[in-house]
C-alpha positions as CSV (number, residue, x, y, z in Angstrom):
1,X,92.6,125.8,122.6
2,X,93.4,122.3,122.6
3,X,91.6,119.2,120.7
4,X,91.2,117.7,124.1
5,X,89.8,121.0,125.8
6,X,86.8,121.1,123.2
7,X,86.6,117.4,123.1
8,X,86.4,117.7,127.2
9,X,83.7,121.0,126.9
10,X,81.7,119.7,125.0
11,X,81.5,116.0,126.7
12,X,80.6,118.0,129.9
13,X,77.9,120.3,128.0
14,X,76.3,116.9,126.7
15,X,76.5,115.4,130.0
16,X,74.6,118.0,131.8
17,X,72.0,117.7,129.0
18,X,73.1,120.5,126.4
19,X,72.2,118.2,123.7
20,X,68.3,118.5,124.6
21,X,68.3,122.3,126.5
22,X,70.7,125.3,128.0
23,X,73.2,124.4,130.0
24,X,74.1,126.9,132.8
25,X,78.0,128.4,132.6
26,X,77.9,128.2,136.3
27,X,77.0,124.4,135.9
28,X,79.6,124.1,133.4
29,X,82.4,126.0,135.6
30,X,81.3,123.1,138.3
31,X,81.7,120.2,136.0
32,X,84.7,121.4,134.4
33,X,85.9,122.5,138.0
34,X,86.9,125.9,136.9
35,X,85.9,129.8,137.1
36,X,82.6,130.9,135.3
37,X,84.6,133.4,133.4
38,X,87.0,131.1,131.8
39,X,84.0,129.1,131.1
40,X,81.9,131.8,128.9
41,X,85.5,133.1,127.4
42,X,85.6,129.4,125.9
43,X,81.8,129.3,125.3
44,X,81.7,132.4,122.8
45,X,85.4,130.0,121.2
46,X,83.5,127.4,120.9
47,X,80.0,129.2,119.7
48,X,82.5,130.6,117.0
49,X,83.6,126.9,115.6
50,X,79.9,126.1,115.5
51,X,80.1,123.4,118.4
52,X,77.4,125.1,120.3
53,X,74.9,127.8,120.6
54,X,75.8,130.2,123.5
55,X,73.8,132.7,124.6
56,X,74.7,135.4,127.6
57,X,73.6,135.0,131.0
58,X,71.5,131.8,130.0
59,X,74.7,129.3,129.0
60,X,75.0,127.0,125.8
61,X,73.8,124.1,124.1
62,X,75.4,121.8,121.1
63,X,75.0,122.2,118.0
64,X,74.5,119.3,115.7
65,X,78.3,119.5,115.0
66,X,79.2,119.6,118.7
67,X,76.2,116.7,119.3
68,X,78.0,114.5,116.3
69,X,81.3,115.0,118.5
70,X,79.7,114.4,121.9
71,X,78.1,111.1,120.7
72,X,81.5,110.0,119.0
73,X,83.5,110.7,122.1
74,X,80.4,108.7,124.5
75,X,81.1,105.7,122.2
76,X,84.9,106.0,122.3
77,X,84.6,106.4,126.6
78,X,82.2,103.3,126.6
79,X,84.4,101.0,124.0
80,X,87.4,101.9,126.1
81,X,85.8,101.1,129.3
82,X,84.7,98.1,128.4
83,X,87.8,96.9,126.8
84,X,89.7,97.8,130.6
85,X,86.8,96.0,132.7
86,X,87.1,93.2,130.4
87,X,90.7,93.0,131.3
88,X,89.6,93.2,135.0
89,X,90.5,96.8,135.6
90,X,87.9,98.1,138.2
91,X,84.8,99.6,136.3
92,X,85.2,102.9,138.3
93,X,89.3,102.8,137.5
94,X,88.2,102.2,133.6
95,X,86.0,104.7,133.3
96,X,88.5,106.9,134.6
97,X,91.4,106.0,133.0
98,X,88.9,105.6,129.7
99,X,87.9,109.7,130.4
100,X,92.3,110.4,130.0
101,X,92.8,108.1,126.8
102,X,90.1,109.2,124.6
103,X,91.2,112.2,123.9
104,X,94.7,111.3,123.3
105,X,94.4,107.6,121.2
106,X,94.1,107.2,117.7
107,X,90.3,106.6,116.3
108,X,91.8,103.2,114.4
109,X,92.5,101.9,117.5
110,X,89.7,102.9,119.3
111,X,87.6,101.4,116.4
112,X,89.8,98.0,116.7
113,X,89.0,98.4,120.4
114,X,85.3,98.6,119.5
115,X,85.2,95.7,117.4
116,X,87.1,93.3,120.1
117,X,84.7,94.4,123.2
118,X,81.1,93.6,120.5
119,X,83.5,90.1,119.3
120,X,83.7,89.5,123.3
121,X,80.0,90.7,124.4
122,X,78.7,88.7,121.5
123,X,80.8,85.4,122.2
124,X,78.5,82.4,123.5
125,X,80.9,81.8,126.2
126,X,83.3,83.4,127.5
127,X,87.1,82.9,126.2
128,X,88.9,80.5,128.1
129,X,92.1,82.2,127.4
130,X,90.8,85.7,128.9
131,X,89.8,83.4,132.2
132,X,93.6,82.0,131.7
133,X,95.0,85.8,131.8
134,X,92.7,87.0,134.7
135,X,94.2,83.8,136.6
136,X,97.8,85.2,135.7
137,X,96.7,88.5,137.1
138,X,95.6,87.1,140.2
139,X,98.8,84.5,140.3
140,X,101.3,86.0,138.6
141,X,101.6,82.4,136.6
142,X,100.9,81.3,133.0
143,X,99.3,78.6,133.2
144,X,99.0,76.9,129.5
145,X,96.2,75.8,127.8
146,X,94.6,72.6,128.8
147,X,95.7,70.2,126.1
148,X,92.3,69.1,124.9
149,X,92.0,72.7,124.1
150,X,95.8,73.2,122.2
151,X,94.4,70.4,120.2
152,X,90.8,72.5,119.2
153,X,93.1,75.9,118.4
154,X,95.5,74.1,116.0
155,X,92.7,72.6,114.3
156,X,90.9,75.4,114.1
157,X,93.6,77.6,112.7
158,X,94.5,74.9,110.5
159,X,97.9,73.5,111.8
């Protein structure tokens, strides 16, 4: 049992609301998009490493272990998602692509990811240089910096 298969169990549990009630292993199987019996044989894993509460024939729900990890891994998704929209990746690309690297990334850079997408959100206007880079995208050319603007980032950092 890999990090990534509990990581993915219980992200599905929470998501069919097995932070709040029971969550059916037939609803589980569906999410997961596997057999109900290798479902309950990684429920009773699972139920042993304290990351949920499984009971037979009625399904499983987190534990406060398994919720801590559920709510970790909905913030990791989200800051990821964000950061590859932001880049002007296609929000339902992102969120796909954000479901495969956050199991695999380390959490320093997921939490240096976090801290770039708030800097962005929380930004008045929006940089000039990310409209520069979604230009390139579009063009395939760098264009540089208007020069009014080279002037304001060499003050600013002091040149």
């Amino acid at each position: 049992m890999t990090q990534r298969t509990i990581e993915e169990y219980i992200e599905c549990i929470y998501q069919l609301g097995g932070s709040k009630e029971q969550v059916r292993t037939k609803d589980i199987a569906g999410c997961m998009k596997i057999a109900p019996a290798s479902v309950t044989e990684m429920l009773q894993k699972l139920e042993k490493k304290n990351y949920v509460n499984y009971e037979r024939y009625r399904g499983a729900s987190l534990t406060k272990k398994g919720l801590k990890i559920a709510k970790e891994l909905e913030r990791r998704h989200g800051a990821l998602r964000d950061f590859l929209v932001a880049l002007g990746l296609d929000k339902s690309i992102a969120d796909k692509d954000a479901c495969n690297i956050e199991h695999v990334v380390a959490s320093d850079t997921v939490q240096l990811l976090v801290k770039f997408v708030t800097f962005l959100k929380h930004c008045d206007e929006k940089p000039f240089w990310l409209d520069l880079f979604h230009n390139y995208l579009k063009t395939g050319k760098i264009e540089r910096c208007p020069e009014e603007l080279q002037k304001i980032c060499k003050k600013y950092r002091g040149d």
